[in-house]
C-alpha positions as CSV (number, residue, x, y, z in Angstrom):
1,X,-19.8,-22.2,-19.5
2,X,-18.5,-18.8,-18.7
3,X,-15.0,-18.0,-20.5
4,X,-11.2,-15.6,-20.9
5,X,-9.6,-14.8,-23.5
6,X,-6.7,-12.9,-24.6
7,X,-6.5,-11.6,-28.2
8,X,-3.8,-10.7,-30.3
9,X,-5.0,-9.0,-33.6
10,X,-3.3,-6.0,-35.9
11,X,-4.3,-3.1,-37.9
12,X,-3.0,-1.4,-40.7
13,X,-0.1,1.1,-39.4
14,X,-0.2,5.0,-40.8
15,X,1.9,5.6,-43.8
16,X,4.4,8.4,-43.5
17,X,2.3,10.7,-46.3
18,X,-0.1,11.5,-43.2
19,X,2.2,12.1,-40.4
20,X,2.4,16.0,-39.3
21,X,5.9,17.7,-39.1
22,X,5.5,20.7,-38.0
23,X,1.9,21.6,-37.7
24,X,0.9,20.6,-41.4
25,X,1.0,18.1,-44.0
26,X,5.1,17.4,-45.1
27,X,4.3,15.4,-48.2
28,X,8.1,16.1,-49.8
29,X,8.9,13.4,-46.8
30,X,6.7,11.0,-47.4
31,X,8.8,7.5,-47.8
32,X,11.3,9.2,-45.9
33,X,9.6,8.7,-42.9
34,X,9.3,5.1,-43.5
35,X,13.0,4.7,-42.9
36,X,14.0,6.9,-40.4
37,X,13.0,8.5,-37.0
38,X,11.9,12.7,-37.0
39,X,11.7,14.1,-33.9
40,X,10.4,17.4,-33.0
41,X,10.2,20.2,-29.9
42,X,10.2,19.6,-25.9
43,X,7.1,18.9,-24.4
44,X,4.9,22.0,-23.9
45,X,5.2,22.7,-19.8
46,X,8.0,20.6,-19.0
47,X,10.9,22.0,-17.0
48,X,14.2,21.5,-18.6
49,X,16.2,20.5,-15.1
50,X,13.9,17.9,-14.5
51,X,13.2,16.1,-17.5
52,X,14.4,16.0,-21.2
53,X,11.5,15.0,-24.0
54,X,10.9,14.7,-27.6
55,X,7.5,14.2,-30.4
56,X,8.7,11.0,-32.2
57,X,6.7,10.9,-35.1
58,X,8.2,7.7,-36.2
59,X,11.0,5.3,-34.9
60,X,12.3,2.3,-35.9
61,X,12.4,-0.7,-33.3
62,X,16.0,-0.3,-32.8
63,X,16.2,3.2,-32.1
64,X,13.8,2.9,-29.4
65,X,15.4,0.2,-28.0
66,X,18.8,1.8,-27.7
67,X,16.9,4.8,-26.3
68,X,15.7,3.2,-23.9
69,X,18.9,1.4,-22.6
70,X,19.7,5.0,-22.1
71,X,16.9,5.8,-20.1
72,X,14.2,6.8,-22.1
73,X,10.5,5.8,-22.0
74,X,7.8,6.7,-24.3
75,X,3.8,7.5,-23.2
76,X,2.1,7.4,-26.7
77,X,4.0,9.4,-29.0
78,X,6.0,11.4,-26.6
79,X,9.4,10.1,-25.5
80,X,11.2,11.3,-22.1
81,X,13.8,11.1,-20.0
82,X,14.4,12.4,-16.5
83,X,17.6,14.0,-15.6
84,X,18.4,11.7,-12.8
85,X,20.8,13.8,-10.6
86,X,18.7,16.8,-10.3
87,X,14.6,15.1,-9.9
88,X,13.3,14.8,-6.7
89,X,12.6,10.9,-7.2
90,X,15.3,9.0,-9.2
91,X,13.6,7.0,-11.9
92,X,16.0,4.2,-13.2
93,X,15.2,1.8,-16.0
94,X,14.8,-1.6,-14.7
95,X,14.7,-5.0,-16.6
96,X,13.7,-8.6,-15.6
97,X,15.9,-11.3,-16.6
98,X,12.7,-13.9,-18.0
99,X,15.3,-17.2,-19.0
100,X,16.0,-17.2,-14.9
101,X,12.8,-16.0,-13.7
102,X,11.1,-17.8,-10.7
103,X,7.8,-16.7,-9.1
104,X,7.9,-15.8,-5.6
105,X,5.5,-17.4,-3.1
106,X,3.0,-13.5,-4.0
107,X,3.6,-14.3,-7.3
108,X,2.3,-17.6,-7.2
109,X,-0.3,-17.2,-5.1
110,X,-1.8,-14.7,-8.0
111,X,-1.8,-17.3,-10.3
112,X,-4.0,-19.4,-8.3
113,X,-6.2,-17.0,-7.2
114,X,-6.9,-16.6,-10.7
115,X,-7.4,-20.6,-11.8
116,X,-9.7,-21.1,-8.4
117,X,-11.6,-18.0,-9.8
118,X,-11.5,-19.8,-13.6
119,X,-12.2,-23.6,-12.5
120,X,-14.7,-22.5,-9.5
121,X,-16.0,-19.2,-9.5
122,X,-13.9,-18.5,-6.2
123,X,-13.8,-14.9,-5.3
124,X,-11.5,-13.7,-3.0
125,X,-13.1,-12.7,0.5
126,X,-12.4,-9.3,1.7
127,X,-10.5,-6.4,-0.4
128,X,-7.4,-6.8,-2.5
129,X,-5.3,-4.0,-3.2
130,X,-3.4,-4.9,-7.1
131,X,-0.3,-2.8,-6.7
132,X,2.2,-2.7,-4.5
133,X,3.0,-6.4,-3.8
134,X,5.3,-6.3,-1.0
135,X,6.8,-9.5,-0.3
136,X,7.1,-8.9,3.8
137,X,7.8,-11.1,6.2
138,X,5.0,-10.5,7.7
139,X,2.7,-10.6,5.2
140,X,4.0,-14.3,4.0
141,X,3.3,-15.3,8.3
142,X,-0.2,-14.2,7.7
143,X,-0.4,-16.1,4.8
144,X,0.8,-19.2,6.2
145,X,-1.7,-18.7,9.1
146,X,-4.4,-18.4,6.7
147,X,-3.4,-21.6,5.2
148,X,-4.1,-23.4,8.8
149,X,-7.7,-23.2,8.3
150,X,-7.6,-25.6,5.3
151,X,-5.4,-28.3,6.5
152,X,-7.5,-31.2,6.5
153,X,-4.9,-33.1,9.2
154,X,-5.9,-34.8,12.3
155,X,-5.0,-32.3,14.9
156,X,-6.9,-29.8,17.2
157,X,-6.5,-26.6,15.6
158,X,-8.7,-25.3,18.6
159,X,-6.3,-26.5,21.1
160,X,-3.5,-25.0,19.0
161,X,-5.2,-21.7,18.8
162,X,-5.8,-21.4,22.5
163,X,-1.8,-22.6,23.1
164,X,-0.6,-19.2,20.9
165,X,-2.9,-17.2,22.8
166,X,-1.6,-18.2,26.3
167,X,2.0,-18.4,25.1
168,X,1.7,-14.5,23.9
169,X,-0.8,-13.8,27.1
170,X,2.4,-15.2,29.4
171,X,5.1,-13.9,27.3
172,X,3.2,-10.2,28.2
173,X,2.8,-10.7,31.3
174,X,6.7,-12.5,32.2
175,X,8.7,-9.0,32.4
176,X,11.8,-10.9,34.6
177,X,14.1,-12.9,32.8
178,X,14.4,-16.7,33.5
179,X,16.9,-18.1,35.2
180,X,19.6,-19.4,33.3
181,X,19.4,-22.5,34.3
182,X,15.9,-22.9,33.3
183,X,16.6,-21.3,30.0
184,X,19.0,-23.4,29.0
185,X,17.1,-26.7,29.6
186,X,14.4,-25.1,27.2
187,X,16.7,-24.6,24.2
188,X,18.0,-28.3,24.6
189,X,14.2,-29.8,24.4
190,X,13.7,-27.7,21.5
191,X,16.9,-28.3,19.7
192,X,16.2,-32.2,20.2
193,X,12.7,-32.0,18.9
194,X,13.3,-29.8,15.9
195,X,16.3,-32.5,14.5
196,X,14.1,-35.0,15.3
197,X,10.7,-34.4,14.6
198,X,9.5,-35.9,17.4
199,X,10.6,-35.3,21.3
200,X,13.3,-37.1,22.4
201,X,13.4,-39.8,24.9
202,X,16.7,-38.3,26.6
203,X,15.3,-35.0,27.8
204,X,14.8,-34.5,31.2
205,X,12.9,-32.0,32.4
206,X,13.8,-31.6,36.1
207,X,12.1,-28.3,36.8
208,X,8.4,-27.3,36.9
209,X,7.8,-24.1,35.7
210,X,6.1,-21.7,38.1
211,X,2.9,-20.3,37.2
212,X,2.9,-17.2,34.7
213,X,6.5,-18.9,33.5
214,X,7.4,-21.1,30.6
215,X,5.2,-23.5,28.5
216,X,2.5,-25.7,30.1
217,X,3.7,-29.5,29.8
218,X,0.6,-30.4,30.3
219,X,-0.7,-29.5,27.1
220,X,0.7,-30.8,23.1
221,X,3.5,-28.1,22.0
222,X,3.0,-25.7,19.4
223,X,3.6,-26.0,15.8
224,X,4.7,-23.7,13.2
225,X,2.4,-23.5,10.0
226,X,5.2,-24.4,8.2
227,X,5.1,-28.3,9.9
228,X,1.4,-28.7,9.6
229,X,1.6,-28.0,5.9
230,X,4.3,-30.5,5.7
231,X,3.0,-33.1,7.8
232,X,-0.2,-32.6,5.8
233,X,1.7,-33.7,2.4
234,X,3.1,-36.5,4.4
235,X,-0.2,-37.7,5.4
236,X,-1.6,-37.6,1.5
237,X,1.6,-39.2,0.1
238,X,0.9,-42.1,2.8
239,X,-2.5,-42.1,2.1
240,X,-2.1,-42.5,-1.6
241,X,0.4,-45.6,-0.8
242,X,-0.1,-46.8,2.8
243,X,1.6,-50.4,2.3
244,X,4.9,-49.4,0.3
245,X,5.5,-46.3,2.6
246,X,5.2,-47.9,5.8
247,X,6.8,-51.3,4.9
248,X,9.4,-49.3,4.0
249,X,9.9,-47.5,7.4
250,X,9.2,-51.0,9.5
251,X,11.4,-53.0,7.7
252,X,14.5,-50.8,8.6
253,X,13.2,-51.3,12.3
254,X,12.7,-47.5,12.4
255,X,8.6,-46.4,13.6
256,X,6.5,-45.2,10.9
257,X,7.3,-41.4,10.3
258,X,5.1,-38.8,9.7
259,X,7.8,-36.8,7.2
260,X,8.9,-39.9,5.2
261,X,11.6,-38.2,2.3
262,X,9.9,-35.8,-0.2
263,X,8.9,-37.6,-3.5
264,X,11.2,-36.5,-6.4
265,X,8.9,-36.2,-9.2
266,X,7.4,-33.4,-6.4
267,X,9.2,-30.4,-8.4
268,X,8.0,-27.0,-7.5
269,X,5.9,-25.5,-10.8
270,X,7.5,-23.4,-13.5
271,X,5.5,-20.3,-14.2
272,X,4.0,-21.4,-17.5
273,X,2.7,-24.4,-15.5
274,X,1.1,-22.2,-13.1
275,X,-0.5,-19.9,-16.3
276,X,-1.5,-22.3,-18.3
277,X,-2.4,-25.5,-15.6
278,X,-5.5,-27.2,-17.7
279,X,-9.1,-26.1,-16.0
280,X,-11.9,-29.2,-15.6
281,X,-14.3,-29.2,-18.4
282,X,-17.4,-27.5,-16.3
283,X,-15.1,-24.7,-15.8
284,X,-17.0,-21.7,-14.0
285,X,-15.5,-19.3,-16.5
286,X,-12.9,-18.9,-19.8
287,X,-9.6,-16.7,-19.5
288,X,-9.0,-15.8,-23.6
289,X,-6.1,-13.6,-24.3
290,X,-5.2,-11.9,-27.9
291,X,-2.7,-9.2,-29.4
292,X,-3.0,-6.8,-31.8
293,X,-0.7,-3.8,-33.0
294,X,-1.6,-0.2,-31.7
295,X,-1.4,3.2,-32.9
296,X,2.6,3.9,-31.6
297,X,5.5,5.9,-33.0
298,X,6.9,2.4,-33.6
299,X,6.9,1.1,-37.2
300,X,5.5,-2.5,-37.4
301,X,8.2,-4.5,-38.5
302,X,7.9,-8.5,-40.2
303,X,11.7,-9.5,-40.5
304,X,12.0,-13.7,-41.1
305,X,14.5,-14.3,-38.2
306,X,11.9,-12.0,-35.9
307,X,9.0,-13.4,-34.0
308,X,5.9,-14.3,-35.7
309,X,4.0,-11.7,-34.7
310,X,7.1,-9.1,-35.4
311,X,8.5,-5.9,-34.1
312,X,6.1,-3.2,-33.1
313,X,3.4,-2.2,-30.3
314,X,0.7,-3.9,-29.6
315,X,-2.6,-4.5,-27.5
316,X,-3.2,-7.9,-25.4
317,X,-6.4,-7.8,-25.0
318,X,-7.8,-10.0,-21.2
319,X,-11.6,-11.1,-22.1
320,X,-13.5,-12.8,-19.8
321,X,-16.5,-15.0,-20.9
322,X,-16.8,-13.1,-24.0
323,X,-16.3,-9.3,-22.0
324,X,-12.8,-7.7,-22.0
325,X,-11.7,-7.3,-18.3
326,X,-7.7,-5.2,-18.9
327,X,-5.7,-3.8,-21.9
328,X,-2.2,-4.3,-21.6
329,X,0.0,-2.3,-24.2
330,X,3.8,-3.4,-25.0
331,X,6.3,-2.9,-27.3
332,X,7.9,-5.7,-28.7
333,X,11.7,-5.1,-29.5
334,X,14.8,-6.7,-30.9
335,X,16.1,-7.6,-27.5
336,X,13.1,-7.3,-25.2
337,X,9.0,-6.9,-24.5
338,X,8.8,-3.6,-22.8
339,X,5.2,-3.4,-21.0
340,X,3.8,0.2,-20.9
341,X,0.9,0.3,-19.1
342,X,-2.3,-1.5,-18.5
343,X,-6.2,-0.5,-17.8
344,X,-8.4,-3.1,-16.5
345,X,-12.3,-3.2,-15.7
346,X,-11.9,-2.4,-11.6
347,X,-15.0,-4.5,-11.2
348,X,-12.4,-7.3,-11.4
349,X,-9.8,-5.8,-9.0
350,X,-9.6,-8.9,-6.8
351,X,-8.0,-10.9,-9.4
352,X,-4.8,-8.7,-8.8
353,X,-4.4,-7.9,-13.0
354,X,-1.6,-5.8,-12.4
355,X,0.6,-8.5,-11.3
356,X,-1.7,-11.5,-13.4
357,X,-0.7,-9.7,-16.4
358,X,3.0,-8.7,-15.3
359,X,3.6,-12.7,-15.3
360,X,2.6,-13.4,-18.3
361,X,4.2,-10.5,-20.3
362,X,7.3,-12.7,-18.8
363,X,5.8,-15.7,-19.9
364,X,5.2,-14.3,-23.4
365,X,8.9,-13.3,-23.4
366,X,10.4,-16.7,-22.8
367,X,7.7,-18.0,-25.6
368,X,9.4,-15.1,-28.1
369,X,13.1,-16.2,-26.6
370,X,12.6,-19.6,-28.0
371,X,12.2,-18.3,-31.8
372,X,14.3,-15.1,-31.4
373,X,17.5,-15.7,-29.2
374,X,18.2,-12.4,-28.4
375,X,14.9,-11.4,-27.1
376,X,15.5,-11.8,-23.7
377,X,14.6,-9.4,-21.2
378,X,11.4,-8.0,-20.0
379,X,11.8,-4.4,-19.1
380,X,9.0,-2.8,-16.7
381,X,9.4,1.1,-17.1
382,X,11.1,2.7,-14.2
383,X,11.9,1.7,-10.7
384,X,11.8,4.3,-7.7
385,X,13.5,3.1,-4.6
386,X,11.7,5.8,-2.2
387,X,7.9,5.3,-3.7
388,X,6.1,2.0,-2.8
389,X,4.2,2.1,-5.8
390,X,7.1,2.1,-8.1
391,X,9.2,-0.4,-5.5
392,X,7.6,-3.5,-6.3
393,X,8.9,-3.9,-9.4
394,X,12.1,-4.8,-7.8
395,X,10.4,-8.2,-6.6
396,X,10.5,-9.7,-10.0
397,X,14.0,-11.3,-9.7
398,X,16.2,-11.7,-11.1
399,X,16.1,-8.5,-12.6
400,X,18.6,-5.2,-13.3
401,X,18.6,-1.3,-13.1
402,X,20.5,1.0,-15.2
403,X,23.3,3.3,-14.4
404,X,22.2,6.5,-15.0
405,X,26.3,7.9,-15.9
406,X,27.5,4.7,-17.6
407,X,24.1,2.9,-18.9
408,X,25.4,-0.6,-17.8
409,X,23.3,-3.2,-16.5
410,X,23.9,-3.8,-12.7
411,X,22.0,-6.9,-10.6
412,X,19.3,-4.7,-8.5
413,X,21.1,-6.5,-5.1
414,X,24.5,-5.0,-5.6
415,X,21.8,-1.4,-6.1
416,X,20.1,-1.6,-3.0
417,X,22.5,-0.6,-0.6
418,X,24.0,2.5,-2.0
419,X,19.7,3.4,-2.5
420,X,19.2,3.3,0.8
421,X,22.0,5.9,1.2
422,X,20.8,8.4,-1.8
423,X,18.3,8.3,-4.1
424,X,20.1,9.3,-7.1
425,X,23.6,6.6,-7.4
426,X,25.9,5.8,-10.0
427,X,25.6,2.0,-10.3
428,X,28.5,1.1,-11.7
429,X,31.3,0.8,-9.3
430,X,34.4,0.9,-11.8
431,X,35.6,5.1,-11.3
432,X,37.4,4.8,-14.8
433,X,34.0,3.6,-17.1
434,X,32.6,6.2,-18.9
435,X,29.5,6.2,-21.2
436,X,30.7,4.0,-24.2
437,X,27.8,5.3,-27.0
438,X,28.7,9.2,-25.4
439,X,28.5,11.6,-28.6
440,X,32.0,12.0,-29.9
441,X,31.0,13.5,-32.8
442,X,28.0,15.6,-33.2
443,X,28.6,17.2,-36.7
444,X,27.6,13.8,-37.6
445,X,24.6,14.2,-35.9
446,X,21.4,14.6,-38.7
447,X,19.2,17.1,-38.7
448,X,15.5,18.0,-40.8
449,X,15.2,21.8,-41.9
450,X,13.4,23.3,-44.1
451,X,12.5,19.1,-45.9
452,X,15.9,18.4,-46.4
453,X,18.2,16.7,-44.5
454,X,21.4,17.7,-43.6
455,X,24.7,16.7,-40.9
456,X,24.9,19.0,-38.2
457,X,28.1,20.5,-39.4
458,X,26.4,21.8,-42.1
459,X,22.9,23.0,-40.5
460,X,25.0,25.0,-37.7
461,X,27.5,27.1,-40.2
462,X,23.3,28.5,-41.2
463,X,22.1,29.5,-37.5
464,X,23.3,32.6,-35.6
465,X,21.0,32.0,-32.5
466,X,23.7,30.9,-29.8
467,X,21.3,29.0,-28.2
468,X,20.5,26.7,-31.0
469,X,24.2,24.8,-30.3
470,X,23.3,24.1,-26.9
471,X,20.3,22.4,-27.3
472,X,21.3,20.5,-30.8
473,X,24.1,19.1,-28.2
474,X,22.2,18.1,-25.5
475,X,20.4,16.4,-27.6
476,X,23.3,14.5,-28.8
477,X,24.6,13.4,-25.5
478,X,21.1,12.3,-24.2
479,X,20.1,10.0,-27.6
480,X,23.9,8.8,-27.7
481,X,25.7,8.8,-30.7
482,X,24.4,6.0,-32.4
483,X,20.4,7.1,-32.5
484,X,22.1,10.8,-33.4
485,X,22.9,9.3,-36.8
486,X,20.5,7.5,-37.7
487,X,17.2,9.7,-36.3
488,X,16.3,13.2,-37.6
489,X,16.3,16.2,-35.4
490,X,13.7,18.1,-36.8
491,X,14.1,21.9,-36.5
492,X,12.2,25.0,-37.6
């Protein structure tokens, strides 16, 4: 038996002694850097309009969360943040809402790709791109056309080919409108039929349709996937219960149905039931998954009211019948699990990891949620309304982006609009809300020179280089004026 698994294990994080300051060996801070966050320079090549960045050395959970509900993001060690009005593309911080998440008919359709390829060895037929996932209306038709072929129902699915192809080989070739007359006797037949479910004995059709018009009588009208797959479930329900079902039906003097009323224990599966639905003993192969803290500028933290495996970043780890298939890293915060980025084996593309393991980072957040109230959101990196590949991040709803002037949460549907407009847009649509953690007071601010640590107020009355001020303050206004006091600035 072939098998997956995902594991979750920890290493030992660096003590503060080894960590480099400024190009050597600081050991007057060591301990110091236990507590607090240093942060040092601008990252080499950058270009200052565009985006602002930092080295954090070492950062408490909560500063990084609160920099990040400013807009920040962090790739390793480095920590950025793009000047939103002036970049080309407009990245804005987005965040699921887990505690109301419900997968979409893509999403689902993920999930049990991956149990057919668990319980049966199925493999997808064909190539599957992982990211984007566009949810189009035309991609969920095909995939309800595709879902045709299975239907084990007693109907001609030959005949019901053929009548789509001569409805849309007519429709081509019709280029004069109908009469009215003959138009309006169509809708009526269809209206009857569709709020019955079956054609009505009152319709009259008193006109034959000329050849090349209309749909041939003759012949059993078409049916939308949609029906088939309902008519389908009928049929098994009936199957599994012939006599109370139809005794049901006859006594009341009404002909058996074909859509008797949906069962009520038939509710639609919660994501965790989709993720973790039990596989048949013979499985074809194991899905494992385990977690284990990573090499990150964010000190591992064990508090008791904290989830029991604790603050930090870690690994989760996507092994396969004893092989690891994808990496996924996150960080693990007071109020949320912020995914970072994942690298999987593309031998196993056609499992769609990218969205596999998007699901159950929001699974592992409600599991968290349930211990630690407060850790409650999900927050997928940054959302770009003009690049596709960034896009689909908005499909995981309910979910929020972040005003880039304000920092308040705004639902991405209230977003979309003003988007579609400009690229860059102050969410939040009250004129008099300012930015409530703005730096008020940057002498307050605390600064590293020279191993000790000092308010700004004091470090500024030592500098004479005019330009010093003007960076020291941007820096205050971008980190907000909570992370100013409590991080170090570290400067030459």
């Amino acid at each position: 038996m072939q098998s997956l698994e995902v594991r979750i294990m920890k290493t030992k994080w660096k003590n503060a002694s080894s960590l480099d300051l400024n190009g050597e060996n600081q050991q007057d801070a060591n301990g110091l850097c236990d507590m607090i966050t240093v942060l040092k320079g601008r990252r080499p090549g950058s270009t200052p309009n565009r985006d602002s960045g930092m080295w954090a050395h070492s950062m408490t959970v909560q500063d990084y969360q609160d920099l990040i509900d400013r807009g920040w993001r962090r790739s390793g060690k480095y920590v950025y943040k793009p000047v939103m009005n002036q970049t080309c593309c407009p990245q804005y911080t987005i965040r699921c809402r887990p505690l109301q998440f419900q997968p979409s008919k893509s999403h689902k359709k993920v999930l049990k790709k991956m149990l057919k390829f668990l319980a049966k060895g199925e493999v997808p037929k064909g190539s599957c791109e992982d990211e984007p996932m566009d949810s189009t209306m035309d991609d969920a038709v095909a995939g309800d056309f595709a879902l045709i072929n299975k239907l084990d129902i007693q109907c001609d699915l030959k005949t019901l080919s053929d009548d789509i192809k001569e409805s849309l080989e007519s429709e081509g070739k019709n280029s004069k409108k109908e009469e009215p007359q003959e138009l309006l006797q169509s809708q009526d037949f269809v209206g009857e039929k569709l709020g019955s479910g079956e054609p009505s004995h009152s319709v009259k059709v008193h006109t034959v349709p000329k050849p090349g018009k209309g749909a041939d009588l003759s012949k059993p009208p078409c049916r939308k996937a949609k029906e088939i797959r309902k008519e389908r479930k009928r049929l098994k329900l009936m199957q599994q219960n012939p006599a109370g079902e139809l005794e049901g039906f006859q006594a009341q003097g009404h002909p058996p149905s074909l859509f008797p009323p949906k069962a009520k224990s038939n509710q639609p599966k919660s994501l965790e039931d989709l993720i973790f639905e039990s596989l048949p003993e013979n499985a074809s192969h194991k899905l494992e998954f385990t977690r284990f803290l990573c090499s990150s500028p964010l000190e591992a933290e064990t508090p008791p009211n904290g989830p029991d495996c604790g603050y930090g970043s870690f690994h989760q780890q996507y092994w396969l019948d004893g092989k690891i298939i994808a990496v996924g890293v996150i960080d693990i915060l007071p109020n949320c699990v912020s995914s970072v980025y994942l690298y999987y084996d593309p031998d196993y593309s056609f499992l769609s990891l990218g969205v596999y393991s998007a699901l159950r980072e929001i699974a592992f957040t409600r599991q968290l949620h349930e211990k630690t109230s407060q850790l409650s959101y999900y927050y997928m990196g940054f959302y770009i309304h003009s690049c596709p590949k960034m896009k689909y991040k908005g499909q995981y709803r309910p979910s929020d982006l972040l005003c880039p002037e304000t920092y308040v949460w705004v639902p991405i549907e209230q977003c979309l609009p003003s988007l579609e407009n400009s690229k860059y847009c102050r969410f939040n649509q009250d004129p008099e809300a300012v930015d409530e953690d703005r730096s008020t007071e940057p002498d307050r601010l605390q600064v590293f020179h020279k191993r000790a640590i000092m308010p700004y107020g004091v470090y500024k009355k030592q500098q004479k280089d005019p330009s010093e001020e003007a960076a020291v303050l941007q820096y205050a206004s971008l980190v907000g004026q909570k992370c100013s006091e409590r991080m170090l600035l570290f400067r030459n």
